[in-house]
N, C-alpha and C positions, 0 to 999 in steps of 0.2 A: 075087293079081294084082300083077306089080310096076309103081312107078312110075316116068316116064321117070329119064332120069339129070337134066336140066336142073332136073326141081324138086325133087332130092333136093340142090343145089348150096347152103350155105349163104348166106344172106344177105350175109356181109361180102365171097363172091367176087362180086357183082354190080356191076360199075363203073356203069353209068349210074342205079341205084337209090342207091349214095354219094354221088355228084355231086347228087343231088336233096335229100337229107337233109342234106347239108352246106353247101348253097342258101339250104334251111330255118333250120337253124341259124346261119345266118350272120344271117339278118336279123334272127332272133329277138334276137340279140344287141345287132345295131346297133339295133333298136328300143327295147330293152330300157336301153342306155345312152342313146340321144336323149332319151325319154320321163323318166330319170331327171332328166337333165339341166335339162330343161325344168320339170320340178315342183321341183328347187332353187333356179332364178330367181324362179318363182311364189311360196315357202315362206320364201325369204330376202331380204332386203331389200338392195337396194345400197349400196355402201356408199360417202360423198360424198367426190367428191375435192375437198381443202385445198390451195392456192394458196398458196404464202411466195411475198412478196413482199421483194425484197432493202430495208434501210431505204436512208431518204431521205438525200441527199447533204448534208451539215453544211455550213451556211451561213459563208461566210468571215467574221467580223464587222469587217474594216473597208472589207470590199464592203459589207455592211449599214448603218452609221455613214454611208458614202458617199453609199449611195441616199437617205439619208432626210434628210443635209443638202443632195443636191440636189433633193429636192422641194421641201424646206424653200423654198429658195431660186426655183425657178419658181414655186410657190403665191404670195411676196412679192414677185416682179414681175413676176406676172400682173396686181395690182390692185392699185396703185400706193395707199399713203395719205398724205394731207396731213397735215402735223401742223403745229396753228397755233400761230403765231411770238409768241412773249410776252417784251416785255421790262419792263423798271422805270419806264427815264424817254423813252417815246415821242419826245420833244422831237430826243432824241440821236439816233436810226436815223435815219443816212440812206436815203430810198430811191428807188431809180431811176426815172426817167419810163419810163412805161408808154403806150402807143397801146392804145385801147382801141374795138371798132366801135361804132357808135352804139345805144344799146339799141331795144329792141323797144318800139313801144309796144304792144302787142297785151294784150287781156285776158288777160294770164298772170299768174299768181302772179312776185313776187320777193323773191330774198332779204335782207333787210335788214343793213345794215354801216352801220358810222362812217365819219368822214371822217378821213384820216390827219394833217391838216392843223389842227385842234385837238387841245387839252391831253387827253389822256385818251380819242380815238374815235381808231376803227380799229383801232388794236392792242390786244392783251389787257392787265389788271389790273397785268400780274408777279403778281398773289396764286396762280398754276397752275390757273385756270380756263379753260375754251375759248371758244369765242364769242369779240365782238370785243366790245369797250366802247363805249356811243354816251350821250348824255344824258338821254335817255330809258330805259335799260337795256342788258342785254347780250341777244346773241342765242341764247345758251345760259341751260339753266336752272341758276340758283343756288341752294344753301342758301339756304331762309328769304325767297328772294328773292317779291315780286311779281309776279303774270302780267298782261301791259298788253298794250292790245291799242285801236291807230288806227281811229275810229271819224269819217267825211268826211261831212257833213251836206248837201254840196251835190250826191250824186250818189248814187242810189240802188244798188241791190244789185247788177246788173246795169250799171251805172257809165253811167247816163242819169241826166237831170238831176231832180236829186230834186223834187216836187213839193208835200212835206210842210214842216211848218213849220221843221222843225229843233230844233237842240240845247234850247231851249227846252221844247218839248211833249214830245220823246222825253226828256230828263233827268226831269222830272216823272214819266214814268213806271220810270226807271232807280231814281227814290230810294222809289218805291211801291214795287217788288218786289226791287229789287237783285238782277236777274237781267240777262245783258248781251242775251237774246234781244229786248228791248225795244227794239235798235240794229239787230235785223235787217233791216230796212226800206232803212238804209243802208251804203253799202262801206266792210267793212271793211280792214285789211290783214290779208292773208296771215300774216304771220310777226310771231308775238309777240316781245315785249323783255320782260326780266325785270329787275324795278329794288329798287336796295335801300335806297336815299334818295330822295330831291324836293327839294333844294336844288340847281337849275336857274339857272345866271344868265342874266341878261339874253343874248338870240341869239337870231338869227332865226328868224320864226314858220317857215320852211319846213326846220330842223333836227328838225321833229317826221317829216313825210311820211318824210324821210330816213335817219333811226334808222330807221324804220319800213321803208325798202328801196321806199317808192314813188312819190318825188318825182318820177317821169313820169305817175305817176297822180291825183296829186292835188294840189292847190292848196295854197299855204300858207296858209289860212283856215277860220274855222267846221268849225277838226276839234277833238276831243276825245279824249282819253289815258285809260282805264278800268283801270284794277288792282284787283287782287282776288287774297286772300290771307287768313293769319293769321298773327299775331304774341302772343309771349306776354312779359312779365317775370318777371323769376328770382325779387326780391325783393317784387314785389308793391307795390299801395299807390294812390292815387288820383294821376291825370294829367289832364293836358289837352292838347292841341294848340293852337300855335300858330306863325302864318304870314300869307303873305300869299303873291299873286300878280300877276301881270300876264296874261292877264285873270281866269282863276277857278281855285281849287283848294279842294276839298272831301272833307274826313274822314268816314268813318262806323265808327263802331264797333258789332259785331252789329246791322248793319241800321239805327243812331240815326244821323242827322248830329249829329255835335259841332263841327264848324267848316266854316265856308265864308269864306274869307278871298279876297282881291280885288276885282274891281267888282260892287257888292251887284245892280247892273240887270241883271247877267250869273248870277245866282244862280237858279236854277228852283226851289229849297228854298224851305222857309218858315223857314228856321233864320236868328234876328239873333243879336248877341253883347249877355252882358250888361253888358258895359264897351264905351265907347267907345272905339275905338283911339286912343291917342293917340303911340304910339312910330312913327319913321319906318322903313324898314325899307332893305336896303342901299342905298346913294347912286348907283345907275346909273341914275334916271329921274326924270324929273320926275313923271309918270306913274304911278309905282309907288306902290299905295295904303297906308297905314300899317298896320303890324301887327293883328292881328285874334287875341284871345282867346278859344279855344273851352271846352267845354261841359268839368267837371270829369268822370272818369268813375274805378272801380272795378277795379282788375286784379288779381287771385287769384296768389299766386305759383305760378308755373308752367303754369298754366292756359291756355293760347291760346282766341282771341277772335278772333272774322272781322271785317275789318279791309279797307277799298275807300278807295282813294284816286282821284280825278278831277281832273285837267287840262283845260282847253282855251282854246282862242284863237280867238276870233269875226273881228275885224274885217280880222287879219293883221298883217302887220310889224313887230313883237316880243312876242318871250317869255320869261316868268321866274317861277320858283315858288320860293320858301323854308318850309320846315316844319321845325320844332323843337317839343321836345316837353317840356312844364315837369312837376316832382314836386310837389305837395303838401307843406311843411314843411320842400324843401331851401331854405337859405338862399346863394341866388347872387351873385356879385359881380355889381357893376352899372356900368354907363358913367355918365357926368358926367351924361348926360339920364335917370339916374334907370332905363336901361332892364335886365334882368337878364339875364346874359349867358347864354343857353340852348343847353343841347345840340343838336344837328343831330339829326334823328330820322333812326336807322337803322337796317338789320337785319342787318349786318353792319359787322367792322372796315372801316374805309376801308384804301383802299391809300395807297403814295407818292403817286401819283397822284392818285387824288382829293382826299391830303391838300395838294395844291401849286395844284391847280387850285379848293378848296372856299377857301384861301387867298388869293387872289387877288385877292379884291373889297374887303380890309383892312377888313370890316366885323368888329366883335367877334363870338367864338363860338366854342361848344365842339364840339371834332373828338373827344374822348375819351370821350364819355358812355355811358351803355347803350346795349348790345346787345338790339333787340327781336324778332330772328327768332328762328321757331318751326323747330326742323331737328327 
């Protein structure tokens, strides 16, 4: 039996049976690459894109040199400095009157200055130290120098009126421990002075409060001058101290009085001299008690040794310390009265200054002697 003609017609003449298969095949393809596609993103890793960056533009260098001397320049006068004025001989500077408003009396601290108006305060040394120079010390600290510090017995911490006995009973306890917290009791000044001598002449008792920076605060009376320090000798050998004052000045070495020279009623020590003074000491007072001979003592060369010197003036209206300091075995020259002409005890070189003003009094004495500060 035959079969129609239509299904004897081969396959590739059947148009819409191509278009099907070729449909087929078509996707199969684009599947076939999508899917490839797709598992090489998966299989391979990306790969990071690198960013050049073009370099940085070179700095002009005297645009650079420019900027940095003008900061230079607003940093130094944004915050203006003083630089204090030091000359040789004080005497010579003129200087202008000044209007000044009247100070505060309020419990504030102040800062202590000389007076321009005597020999050697107000202005600096000339030696190239800062601070100003006052008789009691300078207000900066020095080589070797002593720390002093104004101690007003008439007005307690709080600057009411003290109700304790005063320089008496607190000194007593000052020479028991030789610690200055024994003066806590009463006010003290603010701003220490640093001193390198004690040869003070005769001036008025309220030249203390005033070195001191507190002559609105305190009375010129019944205050006291406390230093504390050490000092050593290069060559070594036994010393003594000797002095006098108007009203008290007292030596201790490691914690010993060796000398209390001035009014013995003024002395809170139990320390007496074993020679009787019999030298007068310089010619400014009738008042001013004769020289006074302390206590022989020990110094190691080189060695520094704690060392407290004390000032003060009870009744008021003048003041005056001389301290010199004698060697063991030196053979001194002497004045007609027999007296030997002693070094000025110091712990540093004097300046012009000192040496014009420590001259003055034409009383014999050595401005050249040892150096006792300990730097």
């Amino acid at each position: 039996m035959d079969t129609p003609s239509s299904a004897r017609k081969p396959l590739l003449q059947r148009p819409l049976l191509l278009v099907i298969l070729g449909s087929l095949l078509l996707h199969v393809l684009v599947g076939l690459v999508l899917g490839g596609m797709a598992v090489f993103r998966i299989l391979v890793p990306e790969e990071a894109e690198i960013e050049v960056l073009p370099p940085p533009e070179a700095i002009d260098p005297q645009k650079r040199e420019y900027k940095i001397k003008a900061m230079r320049t607003q940093r130094s006068t944004a915050l203006p400095t003083q630089v204090p004025l030091a000359v040789a001989e004080p005497s010579d500077f003129p200087l202008p009157a000044l209007e000044t408003p009247d100070p505060n009396l309020g419990k504030t601290s102040l800062k202590a200055r000389g007076s321009a108006e005597n020999f050697g305060q107000g202005l600096g040394t000339g030696a190239g130290e800062g601070g100003f120079e006052t008789f009691f010390g300078n207000t900066s600290p020095l080589a070797g120098a002593l720390e002093g510090t104004l101690v007003d017995f008439k007005q307690n911490e709080n600057r009411d009126p003290a109700t304790r006995a005063g320089w008496m009973d607190a000194g007593k306890d000052f020479f028991r421990t030789w610690k200055k917290r024994e003066f806590r009791r009463y006010f003290q000044a603010p701003q220490p002075l640093y001193a390198t001598h004690f040869y003070i002449p005769l001036i008025s008792a309220d030249e203390a409060p005033r070195s001191y920076g507190v002559e609105n605060l305190v009375e010129p009376s019944d205050w006291a001058t406390v230093y504390q320090g050490r000092f050593q000798s290069k060559e070594g050998g036994r010393y003594r101290f000797v002095g006098t004052a108007d009203d008290v000045l007292i030596v201790g070495v490691d914690e010993i009085v060796v000398l209390s020279a001035g009014f013995p009623q003024s002395n809170p020590t139990r320390w007496e001299p074993e020679e009787d003074p019999i030298h007068r000491g310089p010619p400014v007072s009738e008042y001013l008690p004769p020289i006074t001979y302390g206590d022989w003592f020990e110094m190691k060369p080189g060695n520094p040794m704690a060392l407290a010197v004390v000032l003060a003036e009870l009744p008021g209206g003048e003041f005056a310390s001389y301290l010199f300091i004698q060697k063991e075995g030196v053979n001194y020259p002497k004045t007609d009265n027999g007296r030997p002409i002693l070094p000025v005890f110091k712990l540093k070189e004097f300046s012009s200054a000192d040496r014009a003003r420590l001259a003055g009094d034409g009383y014999p004495k050595d401005l050249d002697g040892p150096v006792f500060g300990y730097f």
